[in-house]
N, CA, C and O atoms as a DFTB+ gen file, in Angstrom:
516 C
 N C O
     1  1       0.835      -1.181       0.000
     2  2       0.000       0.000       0.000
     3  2       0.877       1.240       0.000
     4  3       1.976       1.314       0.550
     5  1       0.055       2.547      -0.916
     6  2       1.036       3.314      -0.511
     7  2       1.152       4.147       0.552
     8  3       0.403       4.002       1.519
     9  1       2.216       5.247       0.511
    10  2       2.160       5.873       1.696
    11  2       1.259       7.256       1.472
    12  3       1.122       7.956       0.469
    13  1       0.702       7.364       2.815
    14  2      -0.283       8.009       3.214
    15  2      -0.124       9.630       2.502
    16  3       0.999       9.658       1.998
    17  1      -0.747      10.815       2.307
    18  2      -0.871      11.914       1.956
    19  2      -2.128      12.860       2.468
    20  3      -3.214      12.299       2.608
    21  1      -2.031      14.157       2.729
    22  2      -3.503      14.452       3.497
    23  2      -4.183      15.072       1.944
    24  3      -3.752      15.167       0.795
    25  1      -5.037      15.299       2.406
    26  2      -6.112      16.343       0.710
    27  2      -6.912      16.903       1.748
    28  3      -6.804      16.468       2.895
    29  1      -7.530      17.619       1.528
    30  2      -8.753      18.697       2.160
    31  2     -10.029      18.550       1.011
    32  3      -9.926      18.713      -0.205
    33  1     -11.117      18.232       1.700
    34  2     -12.395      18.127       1.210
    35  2     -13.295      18.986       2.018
    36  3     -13.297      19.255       3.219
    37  1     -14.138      19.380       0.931
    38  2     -14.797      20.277       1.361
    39  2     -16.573      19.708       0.501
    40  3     -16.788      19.279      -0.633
    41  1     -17.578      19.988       1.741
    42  2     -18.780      19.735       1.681
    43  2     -19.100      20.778       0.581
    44  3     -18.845      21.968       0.764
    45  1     -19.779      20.221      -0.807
    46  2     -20.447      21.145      -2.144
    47  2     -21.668      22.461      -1.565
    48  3     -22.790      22.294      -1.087
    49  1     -21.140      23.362      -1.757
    50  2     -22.255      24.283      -1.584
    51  2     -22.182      25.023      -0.106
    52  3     -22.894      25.943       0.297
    53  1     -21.016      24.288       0.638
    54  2     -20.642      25.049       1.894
    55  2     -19.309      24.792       2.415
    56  3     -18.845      24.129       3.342
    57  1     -18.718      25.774       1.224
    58  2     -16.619      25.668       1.655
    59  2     -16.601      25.708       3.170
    60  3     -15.605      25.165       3.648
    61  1     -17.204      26.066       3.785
    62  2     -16.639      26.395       5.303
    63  2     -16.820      24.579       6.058
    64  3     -16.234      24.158       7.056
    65  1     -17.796      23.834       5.188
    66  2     -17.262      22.789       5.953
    67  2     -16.802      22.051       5.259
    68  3     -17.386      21.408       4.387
    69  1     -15.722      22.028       5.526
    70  2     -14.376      20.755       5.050
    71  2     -13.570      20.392       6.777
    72  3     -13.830      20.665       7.949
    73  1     -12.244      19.455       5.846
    74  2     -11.104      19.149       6.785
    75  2     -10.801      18.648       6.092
    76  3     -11.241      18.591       4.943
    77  1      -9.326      17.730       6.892
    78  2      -8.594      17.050       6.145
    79  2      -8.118      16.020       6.292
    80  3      -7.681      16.003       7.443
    81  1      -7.832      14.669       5.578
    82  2      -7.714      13.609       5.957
    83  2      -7.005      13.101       5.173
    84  3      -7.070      13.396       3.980
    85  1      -5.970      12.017       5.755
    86  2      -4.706      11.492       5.147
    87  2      -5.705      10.649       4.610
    88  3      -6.844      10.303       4.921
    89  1      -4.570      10.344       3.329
    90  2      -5.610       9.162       1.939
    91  2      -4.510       8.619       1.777
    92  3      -3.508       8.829       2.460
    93  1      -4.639       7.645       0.574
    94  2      -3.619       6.522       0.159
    95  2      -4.047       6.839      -1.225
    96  3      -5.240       7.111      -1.356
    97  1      -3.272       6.855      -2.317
    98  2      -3.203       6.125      -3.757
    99  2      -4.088       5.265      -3.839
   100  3      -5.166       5.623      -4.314
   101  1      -3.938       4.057      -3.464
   102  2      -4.809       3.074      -3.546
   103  2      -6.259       2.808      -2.745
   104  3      -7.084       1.964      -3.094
   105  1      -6.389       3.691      -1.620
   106  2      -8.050       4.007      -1.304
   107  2      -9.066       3.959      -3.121
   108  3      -8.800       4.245      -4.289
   109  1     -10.288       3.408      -2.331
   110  2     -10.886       2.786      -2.957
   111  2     -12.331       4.064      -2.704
   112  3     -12.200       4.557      -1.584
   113  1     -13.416       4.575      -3.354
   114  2     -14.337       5.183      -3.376
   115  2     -14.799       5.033      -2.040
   116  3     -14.942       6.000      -1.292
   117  1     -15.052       3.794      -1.692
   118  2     -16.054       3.352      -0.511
   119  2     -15.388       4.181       0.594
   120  3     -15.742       5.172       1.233
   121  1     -13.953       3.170       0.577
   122  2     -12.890       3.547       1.670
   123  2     -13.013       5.353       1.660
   124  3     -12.801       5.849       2.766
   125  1     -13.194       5.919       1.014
   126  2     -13.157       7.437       0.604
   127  2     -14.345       7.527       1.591
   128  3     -14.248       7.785       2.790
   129  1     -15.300       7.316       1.013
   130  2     -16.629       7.946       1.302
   131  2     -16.543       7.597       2.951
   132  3     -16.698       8.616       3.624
   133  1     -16.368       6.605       3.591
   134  2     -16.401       5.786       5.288
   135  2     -15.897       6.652       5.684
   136  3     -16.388       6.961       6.770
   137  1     -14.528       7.752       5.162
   138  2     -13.587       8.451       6.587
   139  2     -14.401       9.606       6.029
   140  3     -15.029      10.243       6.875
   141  1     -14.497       9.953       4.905
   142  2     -15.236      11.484       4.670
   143  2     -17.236      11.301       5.839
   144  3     -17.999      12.238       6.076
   145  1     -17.364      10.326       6.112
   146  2     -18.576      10.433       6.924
   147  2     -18.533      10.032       7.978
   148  3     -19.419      10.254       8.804
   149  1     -17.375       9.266       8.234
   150  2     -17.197       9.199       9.751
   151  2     -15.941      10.362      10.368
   152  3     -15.193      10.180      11.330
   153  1     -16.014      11.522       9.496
   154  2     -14.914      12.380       9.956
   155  2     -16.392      13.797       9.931
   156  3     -16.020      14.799      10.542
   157  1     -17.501      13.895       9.483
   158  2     -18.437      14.607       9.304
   159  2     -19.149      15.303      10.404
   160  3     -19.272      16.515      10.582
   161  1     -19.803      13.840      11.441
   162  2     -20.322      14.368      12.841
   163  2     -19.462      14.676      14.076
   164  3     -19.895      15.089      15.152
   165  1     -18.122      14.403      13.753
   166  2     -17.331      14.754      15.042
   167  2     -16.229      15.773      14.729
   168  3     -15.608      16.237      15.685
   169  1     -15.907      16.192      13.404
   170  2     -14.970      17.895      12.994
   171  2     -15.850      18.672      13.363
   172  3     -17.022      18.667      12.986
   173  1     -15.178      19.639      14.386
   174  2     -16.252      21.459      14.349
   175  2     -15.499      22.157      12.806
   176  3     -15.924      23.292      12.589
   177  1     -14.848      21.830      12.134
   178  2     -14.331      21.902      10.836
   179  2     -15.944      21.821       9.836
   180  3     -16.431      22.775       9.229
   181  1     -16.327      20.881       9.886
   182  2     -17.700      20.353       9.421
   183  2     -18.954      20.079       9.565
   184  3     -19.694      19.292       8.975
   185  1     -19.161      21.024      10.661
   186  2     -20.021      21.668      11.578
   187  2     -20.999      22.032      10.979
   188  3     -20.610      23.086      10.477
   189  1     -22.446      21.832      10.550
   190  2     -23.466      22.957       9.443
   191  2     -23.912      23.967      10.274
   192  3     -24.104      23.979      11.490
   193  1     -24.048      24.828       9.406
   194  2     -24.527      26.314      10.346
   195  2     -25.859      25.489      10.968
   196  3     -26.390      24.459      10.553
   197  1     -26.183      26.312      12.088
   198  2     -27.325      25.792      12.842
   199  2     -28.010      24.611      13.416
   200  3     -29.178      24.415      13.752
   201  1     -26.732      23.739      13.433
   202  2     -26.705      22.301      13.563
   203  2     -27.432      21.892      14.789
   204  3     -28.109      20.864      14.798
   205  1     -27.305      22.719      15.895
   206  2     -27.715      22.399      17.419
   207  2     -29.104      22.916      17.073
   208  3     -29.854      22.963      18.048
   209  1     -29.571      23.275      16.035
   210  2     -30.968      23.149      15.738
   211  2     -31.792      21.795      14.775
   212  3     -32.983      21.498      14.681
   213  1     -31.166      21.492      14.465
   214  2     -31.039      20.338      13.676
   215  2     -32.195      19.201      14.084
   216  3     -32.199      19.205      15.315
   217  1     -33.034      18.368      13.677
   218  2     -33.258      17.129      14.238
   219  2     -32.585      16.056      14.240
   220  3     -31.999      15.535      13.291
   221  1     -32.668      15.674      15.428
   222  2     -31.645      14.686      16.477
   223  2     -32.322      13.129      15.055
   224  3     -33.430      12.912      14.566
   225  1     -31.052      12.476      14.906
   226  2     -31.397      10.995      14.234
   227  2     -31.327      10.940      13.036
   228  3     -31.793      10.076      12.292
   229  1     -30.442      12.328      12.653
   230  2     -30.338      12.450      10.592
   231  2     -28.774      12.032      10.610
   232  3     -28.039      12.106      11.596
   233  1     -28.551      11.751       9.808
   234  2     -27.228      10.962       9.147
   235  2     -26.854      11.772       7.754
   236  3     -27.746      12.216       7.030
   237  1     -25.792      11.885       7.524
   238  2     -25.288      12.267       6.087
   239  2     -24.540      11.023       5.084
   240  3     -23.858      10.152       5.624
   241  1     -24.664      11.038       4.197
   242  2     -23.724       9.866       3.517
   243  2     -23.538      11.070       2.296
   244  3     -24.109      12.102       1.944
   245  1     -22.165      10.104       1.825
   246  2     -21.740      10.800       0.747
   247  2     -22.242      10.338      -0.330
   248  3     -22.356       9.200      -0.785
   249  1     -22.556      11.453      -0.718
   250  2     -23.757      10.909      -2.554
   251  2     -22.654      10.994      -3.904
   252  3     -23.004      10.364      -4.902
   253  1     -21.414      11.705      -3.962
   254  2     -20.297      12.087      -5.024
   255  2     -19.526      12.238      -4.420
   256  3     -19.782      12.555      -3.258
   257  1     -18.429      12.132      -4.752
   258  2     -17.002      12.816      -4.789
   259  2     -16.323      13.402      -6.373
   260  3     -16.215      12.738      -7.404
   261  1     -15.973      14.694      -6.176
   262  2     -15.477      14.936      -7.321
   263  2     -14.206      16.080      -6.732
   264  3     -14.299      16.823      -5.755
   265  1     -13.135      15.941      -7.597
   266  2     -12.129      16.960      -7.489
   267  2     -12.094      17.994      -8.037
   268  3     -12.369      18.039      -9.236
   269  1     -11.760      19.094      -7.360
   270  2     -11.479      20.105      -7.700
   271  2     -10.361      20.869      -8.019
   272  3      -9.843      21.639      -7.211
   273  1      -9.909      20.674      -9.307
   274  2      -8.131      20.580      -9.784
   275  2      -8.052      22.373      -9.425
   276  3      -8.877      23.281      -9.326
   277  1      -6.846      22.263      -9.332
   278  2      -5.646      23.813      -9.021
   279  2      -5.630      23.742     -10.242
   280  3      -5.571      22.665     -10.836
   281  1      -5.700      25.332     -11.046
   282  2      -5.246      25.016     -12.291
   283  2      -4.076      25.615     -12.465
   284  3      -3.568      25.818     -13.567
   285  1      -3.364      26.074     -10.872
   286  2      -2.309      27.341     -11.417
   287  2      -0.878      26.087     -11.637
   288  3      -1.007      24.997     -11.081
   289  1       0.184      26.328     -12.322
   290  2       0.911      25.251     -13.138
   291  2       0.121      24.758     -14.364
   292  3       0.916      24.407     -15.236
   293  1      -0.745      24.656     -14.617
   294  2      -1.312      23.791     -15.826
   295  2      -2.275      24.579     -16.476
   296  3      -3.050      25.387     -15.964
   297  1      -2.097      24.133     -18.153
   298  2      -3.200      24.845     -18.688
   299  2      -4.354      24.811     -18.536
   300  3      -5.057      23.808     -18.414
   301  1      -4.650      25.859     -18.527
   302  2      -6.117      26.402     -18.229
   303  2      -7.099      26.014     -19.528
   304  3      -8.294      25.719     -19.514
   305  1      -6.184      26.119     -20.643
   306  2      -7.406      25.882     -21.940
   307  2      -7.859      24.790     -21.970
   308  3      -9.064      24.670     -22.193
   309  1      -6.993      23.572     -21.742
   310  2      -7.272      22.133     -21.943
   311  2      -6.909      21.593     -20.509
   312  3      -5.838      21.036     -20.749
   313  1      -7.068      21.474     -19.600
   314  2      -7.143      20.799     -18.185
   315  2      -8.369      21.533     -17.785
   316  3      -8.727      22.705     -17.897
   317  1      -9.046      20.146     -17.137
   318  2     -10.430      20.610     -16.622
   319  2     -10.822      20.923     -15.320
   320  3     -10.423      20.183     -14.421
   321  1     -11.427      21.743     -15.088
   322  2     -11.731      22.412     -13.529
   323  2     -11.925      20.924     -12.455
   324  3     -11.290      20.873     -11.402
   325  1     -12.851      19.788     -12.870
   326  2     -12.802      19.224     -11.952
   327  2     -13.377      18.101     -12.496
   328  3     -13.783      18.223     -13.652
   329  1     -13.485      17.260     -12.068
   330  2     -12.959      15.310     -12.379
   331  2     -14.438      14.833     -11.279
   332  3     -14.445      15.340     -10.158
   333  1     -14.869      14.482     -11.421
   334  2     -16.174      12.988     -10.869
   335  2     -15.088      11.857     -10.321
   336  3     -14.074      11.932     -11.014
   337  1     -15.014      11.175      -9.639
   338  2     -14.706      10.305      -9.257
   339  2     -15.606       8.680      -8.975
   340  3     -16.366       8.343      -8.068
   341  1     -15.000       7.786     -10.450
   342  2     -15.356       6.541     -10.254
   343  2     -14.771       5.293      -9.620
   344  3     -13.845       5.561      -8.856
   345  1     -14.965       4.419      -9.692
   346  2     -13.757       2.676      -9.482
   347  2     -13.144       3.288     -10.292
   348  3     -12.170       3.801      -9.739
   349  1     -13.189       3.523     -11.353
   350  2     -12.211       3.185     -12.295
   351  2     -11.352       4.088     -12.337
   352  3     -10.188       3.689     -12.312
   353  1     -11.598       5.717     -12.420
   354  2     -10.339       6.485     -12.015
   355  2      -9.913       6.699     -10.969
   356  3      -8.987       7.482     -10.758
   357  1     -10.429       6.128     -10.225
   358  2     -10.391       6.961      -8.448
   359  2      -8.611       6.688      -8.108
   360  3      -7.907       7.550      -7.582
   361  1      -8.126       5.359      -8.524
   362  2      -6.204       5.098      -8.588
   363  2      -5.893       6.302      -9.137
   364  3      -5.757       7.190      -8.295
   365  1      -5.759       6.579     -10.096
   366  2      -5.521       7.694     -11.152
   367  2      -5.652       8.789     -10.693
   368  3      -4.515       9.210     -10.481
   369  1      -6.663       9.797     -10.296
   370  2      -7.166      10.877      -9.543
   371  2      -6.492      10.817      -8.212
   372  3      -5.598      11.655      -8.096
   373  1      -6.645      10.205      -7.392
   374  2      -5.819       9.832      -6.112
   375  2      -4.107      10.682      -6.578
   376  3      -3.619      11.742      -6.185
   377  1      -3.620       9.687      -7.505
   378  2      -2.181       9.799      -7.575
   379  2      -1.617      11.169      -8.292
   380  3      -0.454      11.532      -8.469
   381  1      -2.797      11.763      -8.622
   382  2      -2.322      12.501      -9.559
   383  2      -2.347      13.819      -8.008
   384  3      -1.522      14.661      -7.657
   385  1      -3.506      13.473      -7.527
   386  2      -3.328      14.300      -6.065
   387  2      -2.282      14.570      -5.432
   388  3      -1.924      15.659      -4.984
   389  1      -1.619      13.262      -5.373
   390  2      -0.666      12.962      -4.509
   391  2       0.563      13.337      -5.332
   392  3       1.437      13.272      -4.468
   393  1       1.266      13.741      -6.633
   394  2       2.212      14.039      -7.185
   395  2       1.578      15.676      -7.363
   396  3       2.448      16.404      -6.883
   397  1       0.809      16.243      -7.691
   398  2       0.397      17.719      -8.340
   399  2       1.370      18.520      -6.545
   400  3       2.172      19.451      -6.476
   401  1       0.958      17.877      -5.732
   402  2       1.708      19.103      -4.430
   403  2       0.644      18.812      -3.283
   404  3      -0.355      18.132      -3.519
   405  1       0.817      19.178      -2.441
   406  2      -0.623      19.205      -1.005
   407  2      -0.750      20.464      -0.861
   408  3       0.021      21.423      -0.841
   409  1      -2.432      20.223      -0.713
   410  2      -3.298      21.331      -0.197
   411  2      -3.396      22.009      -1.555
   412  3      -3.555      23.223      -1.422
   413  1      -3.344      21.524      -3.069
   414  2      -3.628      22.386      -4.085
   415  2      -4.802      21.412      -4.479
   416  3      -5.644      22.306      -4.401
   417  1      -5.577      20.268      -4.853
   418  2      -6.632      20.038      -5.348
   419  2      -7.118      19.313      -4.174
   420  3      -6.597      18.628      -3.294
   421  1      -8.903      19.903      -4.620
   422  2      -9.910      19.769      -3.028
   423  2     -10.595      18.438      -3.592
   424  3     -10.816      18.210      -4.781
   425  1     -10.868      17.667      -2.590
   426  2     -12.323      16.655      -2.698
   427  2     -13.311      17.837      -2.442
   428  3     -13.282      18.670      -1.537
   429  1     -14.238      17.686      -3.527
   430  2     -15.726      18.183      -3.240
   431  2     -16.814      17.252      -2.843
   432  3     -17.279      16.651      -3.812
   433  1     -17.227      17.029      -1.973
   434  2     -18.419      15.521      -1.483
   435  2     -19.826      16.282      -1.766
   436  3     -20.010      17.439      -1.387
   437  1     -20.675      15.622      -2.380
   438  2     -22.417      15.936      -2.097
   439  2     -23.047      15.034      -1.499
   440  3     -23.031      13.849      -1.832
   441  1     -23.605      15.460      -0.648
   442  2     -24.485      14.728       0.887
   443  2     -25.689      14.421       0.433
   444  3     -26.422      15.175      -0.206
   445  1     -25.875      13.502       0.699
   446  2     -27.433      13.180       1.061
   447  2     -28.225      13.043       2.339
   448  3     -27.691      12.124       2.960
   449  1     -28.874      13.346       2.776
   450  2     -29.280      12.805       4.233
   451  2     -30.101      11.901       4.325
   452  3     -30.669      11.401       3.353
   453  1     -30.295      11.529       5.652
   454  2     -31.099      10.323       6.208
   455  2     -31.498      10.236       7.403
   456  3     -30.836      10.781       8.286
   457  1     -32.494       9.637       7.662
   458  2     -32.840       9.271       8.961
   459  2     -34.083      10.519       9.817
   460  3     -35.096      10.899       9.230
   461  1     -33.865      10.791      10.657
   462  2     -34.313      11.778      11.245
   463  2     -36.203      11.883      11.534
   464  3     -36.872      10.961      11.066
   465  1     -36.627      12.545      11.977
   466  2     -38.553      12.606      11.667
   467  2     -38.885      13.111      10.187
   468  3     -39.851      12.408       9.891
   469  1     -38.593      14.026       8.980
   470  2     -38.907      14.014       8.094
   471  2     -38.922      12.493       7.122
   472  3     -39.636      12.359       6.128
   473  1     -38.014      11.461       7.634
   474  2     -37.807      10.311       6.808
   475  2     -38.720       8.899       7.040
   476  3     -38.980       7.813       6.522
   477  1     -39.014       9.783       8.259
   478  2     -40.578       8.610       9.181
   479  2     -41.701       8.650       8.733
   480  3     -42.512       7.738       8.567
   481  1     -41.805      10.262       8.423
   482  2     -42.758      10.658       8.145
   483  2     -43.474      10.373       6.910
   484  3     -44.635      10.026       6.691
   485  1     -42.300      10.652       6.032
   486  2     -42.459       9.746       4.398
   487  2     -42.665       8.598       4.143
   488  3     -43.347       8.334       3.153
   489  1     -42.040       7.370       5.114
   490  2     -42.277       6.448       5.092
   491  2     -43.778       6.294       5.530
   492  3     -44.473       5.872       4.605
   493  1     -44.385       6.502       6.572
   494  2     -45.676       6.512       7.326
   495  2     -46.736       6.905       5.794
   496  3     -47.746       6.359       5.350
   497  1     -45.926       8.092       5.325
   498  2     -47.070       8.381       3.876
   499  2     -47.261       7.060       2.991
   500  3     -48.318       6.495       2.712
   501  1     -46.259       6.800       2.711
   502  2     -45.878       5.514       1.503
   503  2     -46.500       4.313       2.094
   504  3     -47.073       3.568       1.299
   505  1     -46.490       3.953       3.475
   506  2     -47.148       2.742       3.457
   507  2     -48.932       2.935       3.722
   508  3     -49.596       2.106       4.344
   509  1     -49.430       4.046       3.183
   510  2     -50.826       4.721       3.937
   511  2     -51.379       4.374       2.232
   512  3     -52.546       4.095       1.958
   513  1     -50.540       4.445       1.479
   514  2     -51.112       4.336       0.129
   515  2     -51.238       3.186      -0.393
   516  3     -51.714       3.069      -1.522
């Protein structure tokens, strides 16, 4: 396996919550997504505004990962702002992380939520029909 490297990810649609977490080359999507959501409810890094208002029993999972390339070193005309992350490139994307420099390209994650009384509630609808 290789050796470890940190990246900074940041939650889509709210830069203020990110952090950062050592990765490997060879991390795998899943493996990605497990520390990006089990690093979610316990960073004040990743904190959502108004959270202690929140209902108690919602969960986040990660719905994407996509990168967000630095473009300063590289052309701008033909290198693309930012990359999706599948199985299949995620080796590739990883490494290219890990050679471009640290702390220049971001994980961007999109959340989904779960759980909570709005998700009871839906359910309670769906089985009424």
């Amino acid at each position: 396996m290789s050796d470890t490297f940190p990246v900074v990810f940041s939650v889509a649609g709210a830069a203020s919550r990110h952090d950062v977490l050592l990765i490997s080359s060879g991390d795998t999507i899943e493996s990605l997504k497990s520390q990006i959501e089990d690093t979610l409810p316990v960073s004040p890094n990743c904190e959502e505004f108004m959270s202690k208002y929140a209902k108690k029993g919602q969960s986040e999972a990660v719905s994407k990962i996509k990168v967000r390339w630095a473009l300063a070193g590289r052309d701008k005309q033909s290198f693309p702002n930012s990359t999706i992350l599948t199985e299949e490139n995620v080796e590739a994307v990883l490494k290219m992380i890990e050679l471009s420099g640290v702390g220049k390209d971001v994980l961007e994650v999109e959340l989904t939520k779960s759980g909570g009384e709005e998700e009871k509630k839906e359910e309670k609808k769906e089985e009424k029909k």
